[in-house]
N, C-alpha and C positions, 0 to 999 in steps of 0.2 A: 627338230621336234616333229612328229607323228601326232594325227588327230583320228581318234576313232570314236562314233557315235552309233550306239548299240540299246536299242531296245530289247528288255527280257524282263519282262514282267513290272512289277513293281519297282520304281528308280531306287528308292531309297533301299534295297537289295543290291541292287547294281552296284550304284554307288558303293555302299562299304565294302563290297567283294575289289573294289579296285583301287581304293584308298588305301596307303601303307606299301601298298606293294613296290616292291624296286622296280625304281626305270619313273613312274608315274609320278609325273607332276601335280596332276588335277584328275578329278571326277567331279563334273556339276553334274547333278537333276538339269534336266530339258525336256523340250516337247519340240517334236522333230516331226515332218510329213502331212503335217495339215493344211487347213483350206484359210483358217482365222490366222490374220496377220498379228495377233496380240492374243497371243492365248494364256488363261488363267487357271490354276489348278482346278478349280471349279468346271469353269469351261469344256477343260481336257477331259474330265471325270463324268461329264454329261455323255460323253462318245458322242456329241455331236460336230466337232471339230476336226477327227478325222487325224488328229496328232497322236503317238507314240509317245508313251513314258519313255524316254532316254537317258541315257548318261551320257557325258563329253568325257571321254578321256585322252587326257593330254600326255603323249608319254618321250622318254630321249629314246628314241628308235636307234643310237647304240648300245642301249644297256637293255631294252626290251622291244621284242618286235609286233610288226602288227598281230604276224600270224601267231605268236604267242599269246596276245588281246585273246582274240579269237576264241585260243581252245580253250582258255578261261571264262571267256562269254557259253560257247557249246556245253560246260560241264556246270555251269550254273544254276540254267534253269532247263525245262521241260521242252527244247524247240520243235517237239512233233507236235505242241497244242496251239489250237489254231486259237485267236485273241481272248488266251486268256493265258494266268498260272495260276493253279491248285483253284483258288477260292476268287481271286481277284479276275474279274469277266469282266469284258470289253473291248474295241479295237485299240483302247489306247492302251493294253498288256500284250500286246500282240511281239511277236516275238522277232526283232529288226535288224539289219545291219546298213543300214546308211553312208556311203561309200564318199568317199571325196575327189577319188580320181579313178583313174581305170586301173590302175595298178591292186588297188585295195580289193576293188570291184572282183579280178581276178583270183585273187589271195581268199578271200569270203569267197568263191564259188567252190575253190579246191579244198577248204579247212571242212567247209560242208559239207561235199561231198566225203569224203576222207569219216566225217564224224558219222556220216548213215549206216556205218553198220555196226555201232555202237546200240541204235535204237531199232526195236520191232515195227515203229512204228515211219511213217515219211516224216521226213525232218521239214516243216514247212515255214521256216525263215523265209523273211522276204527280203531281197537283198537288193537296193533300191538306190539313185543317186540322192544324194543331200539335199533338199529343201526344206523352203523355212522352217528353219532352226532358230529355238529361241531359249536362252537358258532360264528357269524354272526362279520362282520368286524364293527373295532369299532363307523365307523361314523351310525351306523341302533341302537346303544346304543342310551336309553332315545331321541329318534328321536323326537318323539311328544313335550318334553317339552324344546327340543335346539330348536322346529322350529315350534313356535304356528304359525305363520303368511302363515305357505306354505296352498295352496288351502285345498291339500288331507286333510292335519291336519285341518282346521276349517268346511270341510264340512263333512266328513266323522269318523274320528279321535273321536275330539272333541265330537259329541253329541252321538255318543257311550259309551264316558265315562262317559260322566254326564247321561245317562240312566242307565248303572251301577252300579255307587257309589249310585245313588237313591236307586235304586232295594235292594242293599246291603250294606248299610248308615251302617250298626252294624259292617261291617268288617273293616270300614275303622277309 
């Protein structure tokens, strides 16, 4: 099994873009890169903690690989903007890939590089080893799909994922 922990913007974006998909066993909400040893979605949303909206995804790395994570993670969201996406501003939108060994570390600098000329703009991911890492309280679990009807979900949420699953119809 494969573990990859990826900030881009908003978790509960992340999150459903990786949920469903073959090979993926899990996608929690977390908060990944900070300084507070117990951090709270509050907490995290203050930007005083220093932690990244993340996702965990857990995947069987023979049915999908890291570097396929990846260009899923790259075509998701915006990674030339620096801690933010679209409307959602702060260090903890900041755009992450949190590595677990060197191997990964490697793989996140080539899928990056490889995605820059994709964008006008610098691609400024930060691509960083794992620290504390702490998965997210359980009501930020499957958020999108307990709560199709809230605003954020249908205008923001929602046509993220259906851009996605289009994009990458084979993975899912």
């Amino acid at each position: 099994m494969g573990r990859a922990i990826l900030g881009a913007g908003c978790f509960w974006c992340v999150e459903g873009a990786f949920k469903q998909m073959r090979g993926v066993e899990s996608a929690l909400p977390a908060y990944t890169g900070g300084s507070d040893p117990n951090p709270t979605y509050n907490a995290v949303c203050s930007g005083n903690t220093g932690h990244a909206e993340t996702v965990e995804v857990v995947f069987d790395d023979t049915i999908i690989s890291f570097e396929t994570i990846l260009e899923v993670f790259f075509t998701l969201h915006d990674p030339t903007q620096i801690n933010r996406q679209g409307n959602d501003i702060g260090t903890q939108y900041r755009s992450a890939v949190f590595y677990c060994d060197e191997s990964q570390r490697m793989v996140a600098e080539l899928v990056k590089e490889r995605f820059s000329e994709y964008f006008d703009n610098d691609i400024v991911t930060e691509i960083t080893p794992l620290n504390n890492h702490h998965i997210a309280e359980k009501n930020h679990h499957d958020y999108f799909e307990r709560n199709p009807n809230n605003r954020y979900c249908q205008m923001v949420v929602a046509p993220k994922l259906a851009a996605i699953r289009q994009k990458h119809a084979a993975l899912y």
